[in-house]
N, C-alpha and C positions, 0 to 999 in steps of 0.2 A: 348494413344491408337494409333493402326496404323490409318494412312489415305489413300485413294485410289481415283481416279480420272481420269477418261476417256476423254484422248486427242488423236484427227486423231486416231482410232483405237487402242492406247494402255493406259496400263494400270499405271499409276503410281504410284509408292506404296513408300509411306514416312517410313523410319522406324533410325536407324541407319546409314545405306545406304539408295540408291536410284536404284531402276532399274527400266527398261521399260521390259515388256512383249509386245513381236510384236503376231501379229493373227498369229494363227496356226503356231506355234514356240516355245518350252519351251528355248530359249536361255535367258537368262539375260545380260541386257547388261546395264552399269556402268553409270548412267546422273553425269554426275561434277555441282557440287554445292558450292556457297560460303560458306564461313564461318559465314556470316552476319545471312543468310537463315536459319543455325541452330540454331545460340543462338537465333533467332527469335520466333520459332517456342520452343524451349526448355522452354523461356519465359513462353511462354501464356499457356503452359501447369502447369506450378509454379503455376500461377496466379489463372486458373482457379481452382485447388487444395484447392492456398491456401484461394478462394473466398468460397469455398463449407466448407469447417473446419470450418470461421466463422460465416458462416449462420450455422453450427450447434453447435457451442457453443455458437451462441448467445440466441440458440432457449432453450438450455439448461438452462440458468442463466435468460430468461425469463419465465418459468419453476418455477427455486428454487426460485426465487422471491415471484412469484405468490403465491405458499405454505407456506412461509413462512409468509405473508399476509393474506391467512386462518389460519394459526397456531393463530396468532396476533387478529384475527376478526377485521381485520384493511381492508376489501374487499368494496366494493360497499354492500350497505346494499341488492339488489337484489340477491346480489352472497354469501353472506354469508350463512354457514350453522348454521339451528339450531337445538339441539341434539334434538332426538326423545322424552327425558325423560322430557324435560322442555316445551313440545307442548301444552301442557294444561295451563300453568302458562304464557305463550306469550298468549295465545287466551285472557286469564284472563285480564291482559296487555294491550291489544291491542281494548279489549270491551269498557274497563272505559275510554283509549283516544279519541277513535273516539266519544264517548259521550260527551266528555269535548269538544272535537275543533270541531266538525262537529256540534253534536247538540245543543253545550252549556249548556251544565249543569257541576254542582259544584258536587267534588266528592275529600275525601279523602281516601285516603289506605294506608297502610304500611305493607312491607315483610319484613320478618323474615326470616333468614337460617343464615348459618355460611358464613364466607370470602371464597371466592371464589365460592361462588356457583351462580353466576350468577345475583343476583339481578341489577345493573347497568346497566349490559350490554344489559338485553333483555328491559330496560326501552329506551336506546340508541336507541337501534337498531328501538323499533318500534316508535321514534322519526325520525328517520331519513326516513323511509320508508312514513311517513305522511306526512315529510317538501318536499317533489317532490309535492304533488298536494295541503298543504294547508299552505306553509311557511310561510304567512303574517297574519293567520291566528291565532295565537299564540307566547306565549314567553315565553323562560326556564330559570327559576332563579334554579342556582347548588349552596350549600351548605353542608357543609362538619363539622359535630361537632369537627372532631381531630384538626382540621385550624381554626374556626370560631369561638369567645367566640362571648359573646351578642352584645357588641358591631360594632366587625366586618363584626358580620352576618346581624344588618340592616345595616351597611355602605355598604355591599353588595349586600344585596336586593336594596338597593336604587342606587346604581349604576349601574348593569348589567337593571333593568329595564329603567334607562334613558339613555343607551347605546344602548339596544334594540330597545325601541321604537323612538329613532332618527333614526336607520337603516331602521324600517319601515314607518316610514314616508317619507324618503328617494327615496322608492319605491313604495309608494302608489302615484297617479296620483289625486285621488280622495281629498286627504286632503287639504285644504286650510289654508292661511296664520293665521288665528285667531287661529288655532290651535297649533299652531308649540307658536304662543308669550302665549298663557295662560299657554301649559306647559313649556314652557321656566321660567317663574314668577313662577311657583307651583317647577320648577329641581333648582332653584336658591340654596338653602340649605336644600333639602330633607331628609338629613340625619339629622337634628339639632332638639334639641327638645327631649322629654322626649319619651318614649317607645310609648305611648298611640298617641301623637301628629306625629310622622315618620309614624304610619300606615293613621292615616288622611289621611297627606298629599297624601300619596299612594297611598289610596281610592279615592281622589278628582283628582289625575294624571289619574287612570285607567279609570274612568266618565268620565272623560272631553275626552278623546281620543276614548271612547266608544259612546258618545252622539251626537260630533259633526261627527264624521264617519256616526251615523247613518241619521244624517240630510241630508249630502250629497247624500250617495246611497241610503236610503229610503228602507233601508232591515237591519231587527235586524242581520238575523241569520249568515247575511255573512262577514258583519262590526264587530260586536263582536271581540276583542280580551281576547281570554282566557290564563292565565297566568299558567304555572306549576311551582311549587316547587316539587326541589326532592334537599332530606336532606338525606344526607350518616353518617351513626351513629347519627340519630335520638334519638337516649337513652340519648347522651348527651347534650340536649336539654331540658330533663324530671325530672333534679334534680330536690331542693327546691327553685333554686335562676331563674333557666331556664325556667321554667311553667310560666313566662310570653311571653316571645316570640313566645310560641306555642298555647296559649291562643289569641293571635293576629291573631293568621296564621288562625286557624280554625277557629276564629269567623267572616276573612276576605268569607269563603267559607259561610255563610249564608247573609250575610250583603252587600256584594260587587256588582255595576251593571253588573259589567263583570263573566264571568264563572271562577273559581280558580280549579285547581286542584293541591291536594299534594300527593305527593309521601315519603315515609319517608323509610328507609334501616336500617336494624337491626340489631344486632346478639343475641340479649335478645328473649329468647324464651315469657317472664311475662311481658312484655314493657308495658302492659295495666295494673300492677297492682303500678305505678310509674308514671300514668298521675293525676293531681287531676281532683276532681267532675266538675269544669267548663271547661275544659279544654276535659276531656272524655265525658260529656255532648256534645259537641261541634262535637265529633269526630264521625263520620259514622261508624264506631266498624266496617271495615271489613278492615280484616288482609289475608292474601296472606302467605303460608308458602311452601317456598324453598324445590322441591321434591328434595330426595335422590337417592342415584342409591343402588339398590334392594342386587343385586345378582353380580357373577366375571361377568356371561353370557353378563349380561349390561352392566356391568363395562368393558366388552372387546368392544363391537358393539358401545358402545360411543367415546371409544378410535379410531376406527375403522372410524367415522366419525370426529373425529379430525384429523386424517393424511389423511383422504380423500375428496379435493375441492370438489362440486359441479361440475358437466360433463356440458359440452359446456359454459365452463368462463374463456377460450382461443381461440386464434384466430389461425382458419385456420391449418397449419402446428403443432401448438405447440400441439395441440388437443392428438397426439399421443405419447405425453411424460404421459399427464395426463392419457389417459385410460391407458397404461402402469403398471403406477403409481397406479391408484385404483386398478386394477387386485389382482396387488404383494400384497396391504395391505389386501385386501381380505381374501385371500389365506394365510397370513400368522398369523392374527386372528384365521381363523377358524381350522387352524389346531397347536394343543393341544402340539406337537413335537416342533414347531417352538419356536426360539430365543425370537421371540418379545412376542411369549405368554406366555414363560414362568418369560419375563421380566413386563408385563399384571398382570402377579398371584402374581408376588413381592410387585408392586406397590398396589395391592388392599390388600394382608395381610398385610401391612405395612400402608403405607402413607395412600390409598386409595383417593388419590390427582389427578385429571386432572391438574390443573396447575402445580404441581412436573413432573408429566411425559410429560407433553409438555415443561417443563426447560429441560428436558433430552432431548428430541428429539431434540431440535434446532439445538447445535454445528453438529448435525449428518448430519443434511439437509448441513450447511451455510459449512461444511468441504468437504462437496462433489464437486470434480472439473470438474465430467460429469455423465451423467446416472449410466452406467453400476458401477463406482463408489459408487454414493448415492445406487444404488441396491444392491451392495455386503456390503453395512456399513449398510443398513436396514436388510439385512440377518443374521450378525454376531451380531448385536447389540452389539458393544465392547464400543462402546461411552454412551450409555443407561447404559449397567451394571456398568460401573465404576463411571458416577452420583449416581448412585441409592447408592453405598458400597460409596461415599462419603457422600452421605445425613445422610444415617445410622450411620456414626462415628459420624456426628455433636447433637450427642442425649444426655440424661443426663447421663449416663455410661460414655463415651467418656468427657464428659468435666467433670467428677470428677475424671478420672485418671491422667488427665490432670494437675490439680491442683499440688501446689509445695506445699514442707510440712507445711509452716505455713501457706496455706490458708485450708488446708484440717483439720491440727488442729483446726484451728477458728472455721470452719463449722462442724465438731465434736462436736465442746464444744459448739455451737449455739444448736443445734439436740437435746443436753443432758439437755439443760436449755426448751427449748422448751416439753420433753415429764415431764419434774418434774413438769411444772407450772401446775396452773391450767386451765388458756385460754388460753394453748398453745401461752401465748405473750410472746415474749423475747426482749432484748434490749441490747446496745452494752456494757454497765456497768456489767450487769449480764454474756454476754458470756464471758468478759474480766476476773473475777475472775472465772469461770470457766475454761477458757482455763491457767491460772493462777495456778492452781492446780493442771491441767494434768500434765501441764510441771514439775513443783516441786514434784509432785509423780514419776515420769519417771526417773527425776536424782538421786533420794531417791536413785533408787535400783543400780544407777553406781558407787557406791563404794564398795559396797558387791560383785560384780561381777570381780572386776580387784583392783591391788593393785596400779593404777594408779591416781592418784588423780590431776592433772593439769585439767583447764579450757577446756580444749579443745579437749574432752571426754563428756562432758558435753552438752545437749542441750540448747541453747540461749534462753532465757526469751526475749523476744520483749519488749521494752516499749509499753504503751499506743499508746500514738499516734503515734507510728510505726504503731499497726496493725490497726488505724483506715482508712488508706489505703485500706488493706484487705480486709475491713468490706465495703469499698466500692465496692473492685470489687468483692466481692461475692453475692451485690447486684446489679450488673449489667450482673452478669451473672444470676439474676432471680432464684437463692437458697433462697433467702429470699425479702420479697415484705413488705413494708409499710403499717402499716392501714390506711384503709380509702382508698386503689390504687387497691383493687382488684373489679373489675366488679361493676355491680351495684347492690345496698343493697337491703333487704329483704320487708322493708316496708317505708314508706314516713320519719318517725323520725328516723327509721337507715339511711336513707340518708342525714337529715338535718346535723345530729351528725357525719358523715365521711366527707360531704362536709366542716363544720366547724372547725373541723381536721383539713383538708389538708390547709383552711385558715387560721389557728393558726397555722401552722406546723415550719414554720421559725421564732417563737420566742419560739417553744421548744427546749431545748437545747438537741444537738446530741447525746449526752451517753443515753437521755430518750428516743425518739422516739420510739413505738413499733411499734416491728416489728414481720409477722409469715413465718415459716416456709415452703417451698417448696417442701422440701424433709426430710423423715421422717430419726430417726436413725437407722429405721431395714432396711429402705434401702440401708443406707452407708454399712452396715454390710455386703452384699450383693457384694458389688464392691468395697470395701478395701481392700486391698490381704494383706492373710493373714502372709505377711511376714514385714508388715509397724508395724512399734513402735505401731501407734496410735491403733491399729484394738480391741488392749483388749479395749479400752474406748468407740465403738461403741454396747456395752451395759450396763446398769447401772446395 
């Protein structure tokens, strides 16, 4: 920009040149200037420039950060949003905790809903919202039935709790030396010992650190440590062999000085009818079930609070990237024409997934290199539609046209053994002379057809354990599942008899193994085109 400055009556004016304007005179008349003076001055205008650019692209990239941070629910638990549909099930949540660590009392629950609907995270979250005023006040043992068999799970109960409670003794001012050596002598081998004798010890760890707290401060309700468990896939816990461990847990919630709360995470909608009588006897029967989203209408306004932070959880300047920000997703929600709702209407007749369309949204955010960019890639949504038409190929249509002909054969001749039996069981013996037979039929008619008779006209018979390859990866692409691998069974002795399956499984030999079917053969019939050899064998 120009500059101007008033010397003895004239005017100086910086620009390209230099002139002075005298009073009462339009003459210009020429000031000589070094050379130094200009690139001086040409400097600090760069400078200044190129100082204002990066105060705004830094304000920008602290910005996508931030969003992508609420995408995450990786925020300050103050700043986090949470959906309107699960308001009720956090209150639920947040009742039975402050009862466990404030007032001390023993309480178990367990929710139920499918993956991804939330259950961890609002158990998290109103954890962390309680550890700002009553940190020392409790402690979270996490266990996870896909990671933990029984054994692990007390080597890890008995660890995180004397990992825990060294941190809070650590911090407690109140505790004295006799406490720290009795649980040191009770943590010496906590984990040693049979099921029955590891909860003991646990028992008499959690007293001792309960009793003599209470000696010192001379207050039950504020010395109390109460312990949570939360168990993620709790069903696999419930078999015939695991109803001991959980037998422990809940009879630790009537029996223990201290307050225990458990939390158990699901996806079995019947989980109570797979606990035995001591063990549901034990159990406080209330269950928590995972709301769904109704209608698109919710299914839009939740999305809607997924790409929208929380207003005032930026500082100062940055403030006006985010109102910005919420405006556009507003506006481009509620209006029926726009890109994103119509990428909205996809995801909910389809997937009907918030975690699938916040995979989508991300690259859109993280690809953006300033505003007005992430605005025109949230307008077009070209990176959303082409996740979504990727997720869609990776379905089961797409991965059986996928398949090369002798795995399509296999899975053919599996489908045809599968609808003859009678329990729908088959096994790799049976698909083997099955598939065995296609093929010998199919070459029957290539001599009648061509007066060519050489090999190599002919379709290849596989050996055996050629296609016992196949017969693997068609079990890993999840066309066919092992008994005894699917979910959990119907009643306490179907589960004894799947459990003991899958324990005798590696000395049955692998042609026997039964296995069922995934996909039926009126649905291959459906996506075999009709121009493949096999297609006449996709009906009997």
């Amino acid at each position: 920009m120009d500059s101007a400055a008033i010397v003895d009556d004239a005017i100086v004016i910086e620009d390209n040149e230099d002139f002075v304007v005298e009073e009462n005179s339009i003459k210009l008349l020429p000031i000589k200037r070094s050379a130094d003076d200009g690139l001086n001055h040409a400097h600090v205008s760069v400078k200044k420039s190129k100082s204002t650019y990066n105060d705004v692209e830094s304000g920008f990239r602290l910005f996508r950060k931030h969003l992508m941070r609420h995408l995450n629910h990786s925020l300050q638990a103050e700043q986090t949003r949470i959906f309107k549909y699960l308001t009720d099930t956090k209150e639920e949540i947040s009742r039975v905790l402050k009862q466990s660590i404030i007032q001390k009392e023993s309480h178990s629950i367990i929710m139920v809903g499918p993956r991804n609907s939330y259950k961890s995270f609002l158990i998290d979250h109103e954890l962390r919202l309680l550890s700002k005023n009553y940190k020392n006040q409790f402690i979270t043992v996490k266990l996870n039935g896909f990671i933990h068999s029984e054994n692990a799970a007390i080597n890890g109960i008995a660890a995180q709790l004397q990992t825990q409670l060294e941190e809070l003794q650590g911090t407690e001012q109140t505790l004295a030396e006799p406490v720290l050596k009795e649980q040191d002598a009770i943590n010496t081998d906590i984990s040693s010992g049979s099921l029955t004798e590891v909860f003991e010890k646990i028992l008499r760890l959690l007293d001792s650190a309960a009793t003599k707290t209470n000696n010192v401060n001379k207050s039950n309700n504020d010395t109390k440590i109460t312990v949570l468990f939360v168990f993620d896939e709790i069903d696999t816990f419930a078999g015939p062999v695991r109803q001991t461990l959980l037998y422990n847990l809940f009879d630790m919630v009537e029996h223990a000085r201290v307050p225990v709360c458990i939390f158990g995470n699901t996806t079995k909608l019947n989980i109570l009818e797979y606990l035995e009588k001591r063990v549901k006897s034990r159990f406080s029967q209330r269950i928590v079930y995972m709301p769904q989203l109704k209608d698109l209408d919710e299914f839009a306004n939740t999305v809607a609070e997924l790409l929208s932070p929380l207003p005032a959880s930026l500082e100062n300047d940055n403030e006006q990237y985010l109102s910005q920000w919420n405006n556009l997703i507003s506006e481009l929600v509620k209006d029926e024409k726009s890109n994103l709702f119509n990428q909205i209407r996809l995801n909910y007749d389809t997937f009907k997934s918030l975690a699938t369309f916040k995979n989508s949204i991300i690259p859109l955010i993280g690809s953006g290199q300033n505003f007005e960019d992430l605005k025109l890639s949230m307008l077009s949504c070209k990176l959303i539609e082409g996740y979504h038409l990727n997720q869609l190929q990776n379905g089961l249509t797409s991965t059986i046209r996928s398949l090369s002909d002798l795995e399509l054969a296999v899975l053919i001749a599996a489908a045809r053994v599968s609808l003859k039996s009678k329990d729908e069981m088959i096994n790799f013996n049976l698909t083997y002379v099955e598939y065995k037979e296609m093929i010998k039929s199919i070459n029957a008619k290539v001599p009648t057809s061509s007066n060519l008779t050489t090999n190599r006209h002919l379709i290849k018979l596989w050996e055996k354990d050629d296609v016992k390859n196949v017969w693997e990866t068609l079990q890993g692409f999840t066309f066919i599942t092992e008994k005894g691998a699917i979910g959990i069974r119907e009643s306490a002795i179907a589960a004894f008899y799947a459990s003991n399956y899958q324990f005798h499984g590696s000395t049955i030999p692998f042609d026997l193994r039964l296995y069922q079917m995934q996909v039926t053969l009126k649905e291959l019939r459906t996506v075999v085109p009709r121009s493949s050899m096999y297609y006449t064998w996709t009906q009997l």
